[in-house]
N, C-alpha and C positions, 0 to 999 in steps of 0.2 A: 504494500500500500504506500503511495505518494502520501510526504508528510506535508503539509501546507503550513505556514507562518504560524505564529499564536496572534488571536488576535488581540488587536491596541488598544485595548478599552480606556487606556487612561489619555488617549489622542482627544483634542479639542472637538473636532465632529469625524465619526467614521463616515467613506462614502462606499455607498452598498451599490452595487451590482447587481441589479435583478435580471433573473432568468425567466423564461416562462415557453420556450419552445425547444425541441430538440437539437438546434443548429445553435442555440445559445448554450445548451447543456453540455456539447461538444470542445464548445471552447474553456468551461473548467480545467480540462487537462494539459493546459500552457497558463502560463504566470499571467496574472492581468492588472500589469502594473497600477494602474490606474483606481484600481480598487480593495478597500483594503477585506471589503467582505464580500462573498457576491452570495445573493441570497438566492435558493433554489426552491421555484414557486410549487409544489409539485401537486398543487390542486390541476391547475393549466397544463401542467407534461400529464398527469393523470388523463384528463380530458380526450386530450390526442395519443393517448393509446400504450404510453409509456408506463411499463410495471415496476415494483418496484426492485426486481431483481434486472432488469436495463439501468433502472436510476443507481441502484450499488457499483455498477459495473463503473460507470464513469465517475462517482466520488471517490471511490477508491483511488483515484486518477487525479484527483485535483491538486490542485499547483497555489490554489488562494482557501485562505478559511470559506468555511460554506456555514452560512444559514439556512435551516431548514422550513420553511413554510406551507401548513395545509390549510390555508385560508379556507373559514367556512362560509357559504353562501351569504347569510347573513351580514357576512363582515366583508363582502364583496369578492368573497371567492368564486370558483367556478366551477367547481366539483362537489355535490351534494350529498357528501362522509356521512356516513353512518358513524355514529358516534365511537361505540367497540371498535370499525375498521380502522377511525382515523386513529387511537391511541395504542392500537394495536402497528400499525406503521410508523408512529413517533417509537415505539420498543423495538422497534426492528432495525431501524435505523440511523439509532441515537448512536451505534458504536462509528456510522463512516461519515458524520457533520461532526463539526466545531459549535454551532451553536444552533438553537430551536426559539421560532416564534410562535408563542401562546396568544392566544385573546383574553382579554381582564376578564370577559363577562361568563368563558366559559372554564374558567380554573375547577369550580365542584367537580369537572369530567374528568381536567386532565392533572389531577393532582398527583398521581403516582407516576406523571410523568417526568412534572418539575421536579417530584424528590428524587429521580433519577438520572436527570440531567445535573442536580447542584451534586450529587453520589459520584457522577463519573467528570463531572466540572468542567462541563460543558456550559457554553456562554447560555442568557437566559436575557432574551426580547420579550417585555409584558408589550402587550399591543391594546391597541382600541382605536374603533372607525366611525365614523360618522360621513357617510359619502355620500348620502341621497338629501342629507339635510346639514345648514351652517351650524356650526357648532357657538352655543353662547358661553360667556366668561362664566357663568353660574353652575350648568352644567360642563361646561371643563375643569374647573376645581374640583366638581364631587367627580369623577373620574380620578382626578389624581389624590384625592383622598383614599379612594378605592387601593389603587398602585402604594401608597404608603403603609398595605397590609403584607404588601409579598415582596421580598429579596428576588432584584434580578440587576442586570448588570444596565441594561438602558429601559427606561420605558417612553413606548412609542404612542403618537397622537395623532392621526392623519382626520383633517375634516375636508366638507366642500368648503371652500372659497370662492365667491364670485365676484368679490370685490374689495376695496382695500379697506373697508369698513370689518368685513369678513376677517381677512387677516389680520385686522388691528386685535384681534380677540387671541388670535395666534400666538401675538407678540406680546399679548400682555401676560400670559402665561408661561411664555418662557421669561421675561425680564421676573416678573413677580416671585417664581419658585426654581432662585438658581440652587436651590440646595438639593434635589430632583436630577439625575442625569437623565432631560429628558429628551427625546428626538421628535420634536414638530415638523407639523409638514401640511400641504396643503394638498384637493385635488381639485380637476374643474378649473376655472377661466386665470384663478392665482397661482395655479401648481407651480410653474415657472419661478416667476420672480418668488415665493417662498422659499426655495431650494438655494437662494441667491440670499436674501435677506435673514432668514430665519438660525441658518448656521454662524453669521457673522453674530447674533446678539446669544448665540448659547448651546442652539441645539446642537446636540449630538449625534446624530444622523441626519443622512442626507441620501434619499433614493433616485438614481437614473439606472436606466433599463441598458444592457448589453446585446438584448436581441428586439426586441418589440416592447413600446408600454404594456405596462401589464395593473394600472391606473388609470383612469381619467384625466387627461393631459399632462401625463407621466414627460419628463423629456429624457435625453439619450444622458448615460453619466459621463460626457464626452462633453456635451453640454453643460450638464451641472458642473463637471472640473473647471472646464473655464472659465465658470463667472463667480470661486469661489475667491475668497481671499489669497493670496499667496499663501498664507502663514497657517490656512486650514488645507493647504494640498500636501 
């Protein structure tokens, strides 16, 4: 097995690498400079037909830490898990990732996973989406109240944004709780300039895609490198 980097968690913002198609899965197994995580969507490689003993084959192979993602429908995934399958595939292949993104809302399910991903210390992404709907300052606090019950190493925030009114709700969440390593992000008509703004006042992650968005106006992280600060690449 290819051994991949450890990942930088104590870097000012990580920028993640999303996969979400076979031709981007391919490219794990060469170095990609550019990113320091590349997350593997495998709700999206499930979809189109990829099992998970093809997905073992190529982490096995990887060249950059890998995040593991089974985004539930709900949370804007694309593969409709049956609850048993999905936690049953986070046990299968917690041994060939670096690190596993959970959702806040659905922890009661997967909680014997997280105790065996911090067991084998593996990184730990708490997540939470809001993409059909703006997220207000009121309900992002109690979200991140929620996130101040569980140990993980980033917790992630992705809402719609459709305006800079929108994102201003963003930003006051990240300026307001720097004590939180948290990673904000936007989807929808401010994805962009978020990815640009949002990491210069704190966040900690920063998502562009390597093979296709796998978001609502996701951009390439080829894009996101370029408009990040010097001093966050």
């Amino acid at each position: 097995m290819s051994r991949a980097k450890e990942i930088p968690w104590r870097k000012a913002c990580l920028r993640v690498g999303t996969v979400s198609t076979l031709a981007g899965l391919k490219k794990i197994t060469k170095p990609i400079p550019q990113a320091d995580l590349v997350e593997i969507r495998y709700d999206a490689l499930r979809i189109a037909g990829i099992d998970a003993d093809e997905l073992r084959a190529h982490l096995q192979k990887r060249k950059n830490p890998v995040l593991l993602t089974l985004r539930t429908t709900r949370e804007g995934g694309s593969y409709p898990w049956k609850s048993r399958e999905r936690v049953l595939l986070f046990e299968a292949l917690l041994d060939d990732v670096d690190a596993i993104d959970l959702e806040l809302q659905n922890i009661p399910l997967v909680r014997d996973i997280l105790t065996a991903a911090r067991k084998k210390k593996r990184g730990i992404v708490l997540s939470t989406h809001s993409l059909t709907r703006k997220l207000t300052y009121g309900k992002g606090t109690r979200f991140l109240e929620q996130f101040r019950h569980h140990r993980a190493h980033v917790y992630k925030l992705a809402s719609l944004a459709r305006n800079r009114k929108d994102l201003g709700v963003l930003v006051r969440l990240v300026l307001d709780h720097p004590q939180l390593r948290l990673g904000v992000m936007a989807v929808g008509p401010m994805s962009s300039v978020s990815r640009q703004i949002l990491p210069a006042l704190g966040s900690r992650l920063v998502y562009g895609y390597l093979d296709e968005p796998a978001a609502k106006g996701q951009p390439s992280l080829a894009e996101v490198t370029a408009l990040l600060p010097e001093k966050l690449k």
